[in-house]
MOPAC internal coordinates of N, CA, C and O (Angstrom, degrees):
PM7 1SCF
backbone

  N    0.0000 0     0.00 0     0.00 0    0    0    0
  C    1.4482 1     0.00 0     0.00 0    1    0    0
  C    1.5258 1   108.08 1     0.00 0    2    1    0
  O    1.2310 1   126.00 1   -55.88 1    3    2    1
  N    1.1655 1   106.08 1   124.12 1    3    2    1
  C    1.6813 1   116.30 1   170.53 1    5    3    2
  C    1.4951 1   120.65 1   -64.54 1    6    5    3
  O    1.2310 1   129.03 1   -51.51 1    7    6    5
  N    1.7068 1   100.21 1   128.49 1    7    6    5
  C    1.8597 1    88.69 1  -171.35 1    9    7    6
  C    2.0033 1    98.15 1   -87.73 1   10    9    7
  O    1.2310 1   132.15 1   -40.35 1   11   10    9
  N    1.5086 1    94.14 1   139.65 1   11   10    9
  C    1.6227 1   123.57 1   176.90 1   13   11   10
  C    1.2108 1   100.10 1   -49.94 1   14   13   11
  O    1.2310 1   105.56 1   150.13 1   15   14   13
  N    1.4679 1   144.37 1   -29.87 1   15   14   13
  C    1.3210 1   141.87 1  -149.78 1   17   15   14
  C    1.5707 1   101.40 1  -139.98 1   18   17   15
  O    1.2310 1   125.79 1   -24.34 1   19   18   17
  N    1.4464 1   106.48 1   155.66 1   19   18   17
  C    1.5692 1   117.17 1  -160.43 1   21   19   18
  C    1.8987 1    83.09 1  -100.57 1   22   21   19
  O    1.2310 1   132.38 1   -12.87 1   23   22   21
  N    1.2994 1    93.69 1   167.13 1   23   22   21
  C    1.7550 1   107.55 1  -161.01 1   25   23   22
  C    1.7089 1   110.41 1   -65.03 1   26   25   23
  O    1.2310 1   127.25 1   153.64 1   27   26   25
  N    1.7923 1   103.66 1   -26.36 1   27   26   25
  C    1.5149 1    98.26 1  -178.25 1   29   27   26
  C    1.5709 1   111.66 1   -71.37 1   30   29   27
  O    1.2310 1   131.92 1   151.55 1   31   30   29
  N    1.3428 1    94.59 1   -28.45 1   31   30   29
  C    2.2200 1   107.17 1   178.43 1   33   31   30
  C    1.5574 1    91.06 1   -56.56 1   34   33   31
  O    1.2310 1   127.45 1   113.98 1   35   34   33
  N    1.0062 1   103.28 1   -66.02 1   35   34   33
  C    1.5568 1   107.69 1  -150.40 1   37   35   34
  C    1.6095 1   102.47 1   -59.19 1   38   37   35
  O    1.2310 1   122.54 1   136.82 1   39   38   37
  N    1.3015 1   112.74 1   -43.18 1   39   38   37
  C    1.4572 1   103.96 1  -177.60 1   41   39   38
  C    1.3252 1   105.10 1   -76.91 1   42   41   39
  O    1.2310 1   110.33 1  -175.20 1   43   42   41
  N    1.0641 1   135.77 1     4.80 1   43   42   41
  C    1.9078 1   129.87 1  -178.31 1   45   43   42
  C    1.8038 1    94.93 1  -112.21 1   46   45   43
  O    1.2310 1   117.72 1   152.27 1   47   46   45
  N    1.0162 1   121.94 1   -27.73 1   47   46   45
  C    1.5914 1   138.70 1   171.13 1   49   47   46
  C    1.7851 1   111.48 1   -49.79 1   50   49   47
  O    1.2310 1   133.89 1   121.09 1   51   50   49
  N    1.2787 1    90.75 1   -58.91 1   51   50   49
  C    1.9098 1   119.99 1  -176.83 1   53   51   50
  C    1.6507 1    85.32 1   -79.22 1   54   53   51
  O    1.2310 1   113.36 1   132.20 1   55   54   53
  N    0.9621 1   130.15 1   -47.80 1   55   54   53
  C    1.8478 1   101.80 1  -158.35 1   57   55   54
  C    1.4843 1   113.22 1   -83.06 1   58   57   55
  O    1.2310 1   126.29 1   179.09 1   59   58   57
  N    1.4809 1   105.51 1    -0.91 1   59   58   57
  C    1.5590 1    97.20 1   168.95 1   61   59   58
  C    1.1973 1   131.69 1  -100.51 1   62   61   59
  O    1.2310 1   125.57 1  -166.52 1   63   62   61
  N    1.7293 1   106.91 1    13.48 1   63   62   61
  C    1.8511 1   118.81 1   176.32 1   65   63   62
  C    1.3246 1    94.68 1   -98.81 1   66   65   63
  O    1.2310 1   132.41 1   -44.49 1   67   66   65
  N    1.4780 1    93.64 1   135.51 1   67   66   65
  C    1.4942 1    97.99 1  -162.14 1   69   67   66
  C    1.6420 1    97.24 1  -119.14 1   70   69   67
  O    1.2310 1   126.48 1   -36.62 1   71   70   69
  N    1.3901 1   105.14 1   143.38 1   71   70   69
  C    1.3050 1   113.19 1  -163.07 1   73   71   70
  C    1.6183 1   117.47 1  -104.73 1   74   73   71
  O    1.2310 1   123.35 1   166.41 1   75   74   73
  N    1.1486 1   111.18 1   -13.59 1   75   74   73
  C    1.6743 1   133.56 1   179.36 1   77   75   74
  C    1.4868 1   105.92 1  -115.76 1   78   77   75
  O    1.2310 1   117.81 1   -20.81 1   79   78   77
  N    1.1429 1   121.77 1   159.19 1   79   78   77
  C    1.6484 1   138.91 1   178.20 1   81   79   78
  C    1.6415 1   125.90 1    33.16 1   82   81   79
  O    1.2310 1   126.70 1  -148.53 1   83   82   81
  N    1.4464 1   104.72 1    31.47 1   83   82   81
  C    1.2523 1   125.20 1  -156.71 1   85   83   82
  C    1.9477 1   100.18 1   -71.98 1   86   85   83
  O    1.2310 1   126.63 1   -22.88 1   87   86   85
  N    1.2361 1   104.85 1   157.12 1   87   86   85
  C    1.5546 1   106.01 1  -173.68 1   89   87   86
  C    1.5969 1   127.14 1   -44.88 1   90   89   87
  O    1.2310 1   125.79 1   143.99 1   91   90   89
  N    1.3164 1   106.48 1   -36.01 1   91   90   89
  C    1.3291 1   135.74 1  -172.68 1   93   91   90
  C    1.6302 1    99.95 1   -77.57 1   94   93   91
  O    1.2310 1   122.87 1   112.83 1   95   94   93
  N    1.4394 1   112.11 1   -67.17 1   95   94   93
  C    1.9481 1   107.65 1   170.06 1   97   95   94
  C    0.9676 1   108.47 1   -45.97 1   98   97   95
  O    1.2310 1   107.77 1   149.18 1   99   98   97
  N    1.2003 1   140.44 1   -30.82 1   99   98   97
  C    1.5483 1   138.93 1  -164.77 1  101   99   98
  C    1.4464 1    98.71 1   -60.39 1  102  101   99
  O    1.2310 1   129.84 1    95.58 1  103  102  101
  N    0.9624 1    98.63 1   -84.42 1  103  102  101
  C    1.8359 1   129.87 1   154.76 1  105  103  102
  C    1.8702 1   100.94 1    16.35 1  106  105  103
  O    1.2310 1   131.68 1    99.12 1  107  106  105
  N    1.3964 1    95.06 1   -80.88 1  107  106  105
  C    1.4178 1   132.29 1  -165.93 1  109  107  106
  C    1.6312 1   107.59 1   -62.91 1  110  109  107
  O    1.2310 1   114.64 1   135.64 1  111  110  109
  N    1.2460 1   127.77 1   -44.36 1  111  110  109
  C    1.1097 1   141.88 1   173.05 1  113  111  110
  C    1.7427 1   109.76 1   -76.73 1  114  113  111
  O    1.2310 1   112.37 1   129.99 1  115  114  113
  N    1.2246 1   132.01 1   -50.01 1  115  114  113
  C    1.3217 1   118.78 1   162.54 1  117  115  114
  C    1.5191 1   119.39 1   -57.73 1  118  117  115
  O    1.2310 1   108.79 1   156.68 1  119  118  117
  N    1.0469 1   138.58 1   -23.32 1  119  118  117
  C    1.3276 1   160.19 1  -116.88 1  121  119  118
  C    1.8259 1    66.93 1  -118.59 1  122  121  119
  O    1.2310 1   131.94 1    85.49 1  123  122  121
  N    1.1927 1    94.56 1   -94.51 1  123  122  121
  C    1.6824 1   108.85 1  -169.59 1  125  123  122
  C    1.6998 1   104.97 1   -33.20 1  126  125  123
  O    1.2310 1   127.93 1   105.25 1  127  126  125
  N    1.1046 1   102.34 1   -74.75 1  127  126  125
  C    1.6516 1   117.53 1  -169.98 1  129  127  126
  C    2.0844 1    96.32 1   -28.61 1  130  129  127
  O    1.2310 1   131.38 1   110.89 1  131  130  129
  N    1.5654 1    95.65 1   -69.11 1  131  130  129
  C    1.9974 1   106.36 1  -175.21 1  133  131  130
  C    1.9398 1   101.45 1   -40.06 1  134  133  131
  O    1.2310 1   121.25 1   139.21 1  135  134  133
  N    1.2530 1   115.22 1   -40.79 1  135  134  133
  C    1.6101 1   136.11 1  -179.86 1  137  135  134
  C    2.1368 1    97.24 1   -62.98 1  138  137  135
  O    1.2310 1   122.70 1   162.86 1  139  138  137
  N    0.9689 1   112.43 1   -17.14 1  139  138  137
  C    1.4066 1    88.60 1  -170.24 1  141  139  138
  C    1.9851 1   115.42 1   105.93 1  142  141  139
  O    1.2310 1   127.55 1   159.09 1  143  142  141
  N    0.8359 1   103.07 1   -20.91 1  143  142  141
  C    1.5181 1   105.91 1  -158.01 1  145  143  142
  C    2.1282 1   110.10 1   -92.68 1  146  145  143
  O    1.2310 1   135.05 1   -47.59 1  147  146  145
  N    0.9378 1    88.49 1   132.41 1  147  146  145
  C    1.5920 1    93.82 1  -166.02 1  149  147  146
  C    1.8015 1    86.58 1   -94.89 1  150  149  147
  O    1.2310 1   133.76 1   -19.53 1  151  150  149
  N    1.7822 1    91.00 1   160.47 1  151  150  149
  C    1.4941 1    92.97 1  -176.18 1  153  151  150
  C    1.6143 1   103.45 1  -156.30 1  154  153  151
  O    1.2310 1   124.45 1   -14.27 1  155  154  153
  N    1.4060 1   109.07 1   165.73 1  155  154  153
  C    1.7742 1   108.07 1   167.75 1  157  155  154
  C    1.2653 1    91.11 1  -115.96 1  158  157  155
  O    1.2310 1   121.87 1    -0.57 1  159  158  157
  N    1.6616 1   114.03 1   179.43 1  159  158  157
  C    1.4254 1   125.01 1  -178.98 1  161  159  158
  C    1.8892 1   106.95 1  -131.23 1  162  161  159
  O    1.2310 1   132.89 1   -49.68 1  163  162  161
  N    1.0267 1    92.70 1   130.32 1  163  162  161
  C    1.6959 1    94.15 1   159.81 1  165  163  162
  C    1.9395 1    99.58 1    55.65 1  166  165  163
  O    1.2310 1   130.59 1  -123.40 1  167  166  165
  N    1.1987 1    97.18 1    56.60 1  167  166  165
  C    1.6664 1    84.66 1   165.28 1  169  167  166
  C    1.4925 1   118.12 1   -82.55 1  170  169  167
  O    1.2310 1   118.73 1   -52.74 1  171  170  169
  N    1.1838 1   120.03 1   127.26 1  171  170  169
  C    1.6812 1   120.07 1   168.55 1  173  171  170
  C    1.3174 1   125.09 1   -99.12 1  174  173  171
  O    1.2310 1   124.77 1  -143.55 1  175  174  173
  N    1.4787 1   108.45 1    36.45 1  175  174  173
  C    1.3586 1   115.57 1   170.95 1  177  175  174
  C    1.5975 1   102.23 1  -102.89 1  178  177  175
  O    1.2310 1   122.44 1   133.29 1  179  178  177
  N    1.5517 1   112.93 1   -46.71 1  179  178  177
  C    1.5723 1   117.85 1  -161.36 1  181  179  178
  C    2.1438 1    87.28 1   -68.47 1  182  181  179
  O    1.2310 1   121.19 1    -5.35 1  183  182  181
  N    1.5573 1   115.33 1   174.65 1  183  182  181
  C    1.0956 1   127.81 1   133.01 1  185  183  182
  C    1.1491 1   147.26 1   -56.24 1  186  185  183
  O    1.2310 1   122.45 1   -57.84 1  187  186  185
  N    1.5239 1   112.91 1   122.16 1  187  186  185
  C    1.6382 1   104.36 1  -154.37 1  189  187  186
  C    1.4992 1   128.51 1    96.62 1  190  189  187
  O    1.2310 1   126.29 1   178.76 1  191  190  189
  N    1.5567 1   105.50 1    -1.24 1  191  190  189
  C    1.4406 1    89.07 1  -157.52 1  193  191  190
  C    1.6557 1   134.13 1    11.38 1  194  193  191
  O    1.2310 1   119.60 1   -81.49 1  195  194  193
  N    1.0352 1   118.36 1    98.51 1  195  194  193
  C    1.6435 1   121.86 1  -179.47 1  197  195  194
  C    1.1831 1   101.61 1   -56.66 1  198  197  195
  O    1.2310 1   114.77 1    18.66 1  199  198  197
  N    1.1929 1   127.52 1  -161.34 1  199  198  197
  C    1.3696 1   142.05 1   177.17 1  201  199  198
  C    1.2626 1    98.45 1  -135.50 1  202  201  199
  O    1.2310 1   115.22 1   136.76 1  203  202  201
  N    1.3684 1   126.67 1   -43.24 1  203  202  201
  C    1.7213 1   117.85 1   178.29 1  205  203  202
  C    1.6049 1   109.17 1  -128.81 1  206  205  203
  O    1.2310 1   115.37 1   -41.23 1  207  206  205
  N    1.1527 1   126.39 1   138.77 1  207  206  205
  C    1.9018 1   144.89 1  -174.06 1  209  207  206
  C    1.3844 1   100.11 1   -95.10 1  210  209  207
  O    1.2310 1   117.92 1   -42.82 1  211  210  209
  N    1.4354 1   121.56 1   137.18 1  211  210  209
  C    1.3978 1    94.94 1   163.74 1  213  211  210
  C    1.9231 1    79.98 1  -117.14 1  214  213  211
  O    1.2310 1   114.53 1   -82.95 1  215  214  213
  N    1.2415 1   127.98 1    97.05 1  215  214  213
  C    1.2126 1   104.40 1   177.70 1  217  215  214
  C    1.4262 1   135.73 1   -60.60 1  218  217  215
  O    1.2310 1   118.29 1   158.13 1  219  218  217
  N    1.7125 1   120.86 1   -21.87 1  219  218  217
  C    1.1878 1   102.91 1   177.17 1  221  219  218
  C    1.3062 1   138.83 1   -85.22 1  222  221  219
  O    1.2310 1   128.86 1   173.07 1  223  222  221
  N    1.7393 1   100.54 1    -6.93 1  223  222  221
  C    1.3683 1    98.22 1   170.43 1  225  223  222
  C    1.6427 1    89.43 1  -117.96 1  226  225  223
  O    1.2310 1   113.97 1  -111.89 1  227  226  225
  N    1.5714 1   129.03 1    68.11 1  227  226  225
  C    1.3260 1   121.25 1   162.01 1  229  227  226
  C    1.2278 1   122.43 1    10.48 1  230  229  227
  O    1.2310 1   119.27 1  -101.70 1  231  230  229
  N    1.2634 1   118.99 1    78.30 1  231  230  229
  C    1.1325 1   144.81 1   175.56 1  233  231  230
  C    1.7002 1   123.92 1  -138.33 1  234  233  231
  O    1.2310 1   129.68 1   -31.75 1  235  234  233
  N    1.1245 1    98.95 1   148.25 1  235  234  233
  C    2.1279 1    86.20 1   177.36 1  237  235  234
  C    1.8193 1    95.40 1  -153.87 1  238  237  235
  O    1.2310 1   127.54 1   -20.07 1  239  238  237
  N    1.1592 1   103.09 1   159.93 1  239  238  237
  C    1.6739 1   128.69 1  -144.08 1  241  239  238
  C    1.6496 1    99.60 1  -127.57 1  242  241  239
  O    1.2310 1   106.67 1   -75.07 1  243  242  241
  N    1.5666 1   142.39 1   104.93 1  243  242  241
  C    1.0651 1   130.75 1   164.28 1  245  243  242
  C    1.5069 1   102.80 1  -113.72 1  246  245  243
  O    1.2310 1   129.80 1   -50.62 1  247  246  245
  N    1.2523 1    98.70 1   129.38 1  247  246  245
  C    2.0614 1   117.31 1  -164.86 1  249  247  246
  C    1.8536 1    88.70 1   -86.81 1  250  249  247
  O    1.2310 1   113.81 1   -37.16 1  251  250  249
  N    0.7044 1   129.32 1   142.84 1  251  250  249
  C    1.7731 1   136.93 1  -170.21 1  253  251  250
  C    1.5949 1    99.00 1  -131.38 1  254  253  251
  O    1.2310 1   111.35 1   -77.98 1  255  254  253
  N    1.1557 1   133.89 1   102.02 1  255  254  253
  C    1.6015 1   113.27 1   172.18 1  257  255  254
  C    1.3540 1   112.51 1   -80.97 1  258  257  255
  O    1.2310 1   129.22 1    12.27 1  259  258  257
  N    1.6640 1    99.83 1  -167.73 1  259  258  257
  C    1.8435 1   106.02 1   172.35 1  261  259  258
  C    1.5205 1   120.81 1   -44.74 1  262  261  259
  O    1.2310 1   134.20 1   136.78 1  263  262  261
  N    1.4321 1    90.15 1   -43.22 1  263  262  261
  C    1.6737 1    83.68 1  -147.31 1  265  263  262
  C    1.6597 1   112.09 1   -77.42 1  266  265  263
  O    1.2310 1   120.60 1   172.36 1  267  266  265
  N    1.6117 1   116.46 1    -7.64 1  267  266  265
  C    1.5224 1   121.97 1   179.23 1  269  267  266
  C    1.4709 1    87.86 1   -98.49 1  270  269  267
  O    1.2310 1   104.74 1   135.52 1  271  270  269
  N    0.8504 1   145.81 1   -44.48 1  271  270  269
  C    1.6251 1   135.33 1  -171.47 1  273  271  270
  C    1.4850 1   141.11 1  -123.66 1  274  273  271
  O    1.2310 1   129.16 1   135.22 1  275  274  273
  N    1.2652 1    99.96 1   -44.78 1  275  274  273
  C    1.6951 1   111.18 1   163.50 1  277  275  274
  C    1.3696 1   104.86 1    97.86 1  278  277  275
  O    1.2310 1   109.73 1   -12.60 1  279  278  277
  N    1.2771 1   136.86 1   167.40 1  279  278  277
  C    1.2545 1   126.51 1   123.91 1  281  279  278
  C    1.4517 1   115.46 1  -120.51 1  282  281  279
  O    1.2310 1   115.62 1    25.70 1  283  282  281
  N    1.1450 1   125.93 1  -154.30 1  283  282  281
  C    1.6699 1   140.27 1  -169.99 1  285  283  282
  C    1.5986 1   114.32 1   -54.92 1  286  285  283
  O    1.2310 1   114.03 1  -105.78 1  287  286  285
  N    1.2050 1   128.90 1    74.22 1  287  286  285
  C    1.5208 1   107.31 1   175.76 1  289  287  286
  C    1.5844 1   100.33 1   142.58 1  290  289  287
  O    1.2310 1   125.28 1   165.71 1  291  290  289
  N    1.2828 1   107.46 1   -14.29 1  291  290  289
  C    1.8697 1   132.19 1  -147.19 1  293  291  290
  C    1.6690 1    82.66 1   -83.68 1  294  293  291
  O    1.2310 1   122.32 1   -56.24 1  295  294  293
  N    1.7695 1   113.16 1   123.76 1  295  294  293
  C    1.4065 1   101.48 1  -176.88 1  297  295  294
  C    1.8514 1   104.55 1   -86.85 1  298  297  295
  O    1.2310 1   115.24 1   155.01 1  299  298  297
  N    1.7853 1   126.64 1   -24.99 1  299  298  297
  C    1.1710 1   128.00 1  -161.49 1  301  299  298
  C    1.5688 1   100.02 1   -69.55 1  302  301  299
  O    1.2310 1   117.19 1   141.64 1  303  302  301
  N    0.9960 1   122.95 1   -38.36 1  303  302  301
  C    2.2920 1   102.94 1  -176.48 1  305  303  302
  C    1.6017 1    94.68 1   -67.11 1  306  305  303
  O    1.2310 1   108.39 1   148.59 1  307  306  305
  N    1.3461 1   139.31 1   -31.41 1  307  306  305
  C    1.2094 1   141.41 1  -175.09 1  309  307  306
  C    1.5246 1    95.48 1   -59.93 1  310  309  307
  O    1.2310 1   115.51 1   107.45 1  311  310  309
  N    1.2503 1   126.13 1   -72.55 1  311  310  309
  C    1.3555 1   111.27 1   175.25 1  313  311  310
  C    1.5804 1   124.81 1   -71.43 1  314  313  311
  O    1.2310 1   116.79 1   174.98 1  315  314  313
  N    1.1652 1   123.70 1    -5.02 1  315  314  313
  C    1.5309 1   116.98 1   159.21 1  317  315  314
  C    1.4813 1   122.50 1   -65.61 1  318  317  315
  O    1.2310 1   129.95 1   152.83 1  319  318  317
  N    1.8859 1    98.41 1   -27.17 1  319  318  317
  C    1.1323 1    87.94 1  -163.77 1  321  319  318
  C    1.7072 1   108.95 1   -99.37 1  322  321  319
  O    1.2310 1   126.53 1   175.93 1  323  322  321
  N    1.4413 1   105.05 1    -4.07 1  323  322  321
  C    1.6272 1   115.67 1   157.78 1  325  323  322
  C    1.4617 1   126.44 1   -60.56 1  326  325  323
  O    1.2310 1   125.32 1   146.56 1  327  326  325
  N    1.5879 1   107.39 1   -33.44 1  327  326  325
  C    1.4660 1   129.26 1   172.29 1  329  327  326
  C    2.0218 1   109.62 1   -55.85 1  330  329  327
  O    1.2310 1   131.33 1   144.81 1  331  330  329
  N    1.6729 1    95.73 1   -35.19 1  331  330  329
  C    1.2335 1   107.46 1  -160.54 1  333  331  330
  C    1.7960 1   110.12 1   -93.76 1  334  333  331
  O    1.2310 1   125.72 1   169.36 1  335  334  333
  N    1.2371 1   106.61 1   -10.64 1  335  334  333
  C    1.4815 1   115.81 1  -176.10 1  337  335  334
  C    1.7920 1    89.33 1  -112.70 1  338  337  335
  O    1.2310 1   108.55 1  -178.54 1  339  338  337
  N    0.7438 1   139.02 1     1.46 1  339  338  337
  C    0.9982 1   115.18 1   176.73 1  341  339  338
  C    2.0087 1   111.84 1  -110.60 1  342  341  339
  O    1.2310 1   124.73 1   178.99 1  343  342  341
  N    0.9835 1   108.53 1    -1.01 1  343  342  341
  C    1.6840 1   121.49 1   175.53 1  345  343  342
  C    1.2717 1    90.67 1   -96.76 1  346  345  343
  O    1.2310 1   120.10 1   180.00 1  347  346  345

């Protein structure tokens, strides 16, 4: 499939999805923190880099937004995936 956009779009397109401190982690990390729960961020030792550690009960947290997955009801993969049938 041919990309719609010339390489400077696409690379200025891609550098503004942001992969760290995104609205939704935010979310998730206050959420926890108000809960009591201590955390690390973004370790690049484990697999996957998580986005949140809970180290004491070995555990780790990856926040997924709309636009890589969706869930039930979620209108943005609906239009990604209109974007994608229609090229």
């Amino acid at each position: 499939m041919a990309d719609v956009h010339s390489k400077e779009v696409r690379s200025y397109n891609m550098s503004r999805i942001k992969g760290k401190n995104t609205k939704l982690e935010m979310l998730v990390r206050k959420f926890l923190h108000a809960h009591g729960f201590r955390y690390r961020l973004h370790i690049k030792d484990l697999p996957g880099k998580p986005d949140i550690v809970l180290p004491k009960y070995k555990t780790v947290i990856f926040v997924h937004g709309c636009f890589w997955h969706g869930h039930e009801g979620c209108k943005y993969p609906l239009r990604l995936k209109q974007e994608l049938m229609k090229n």
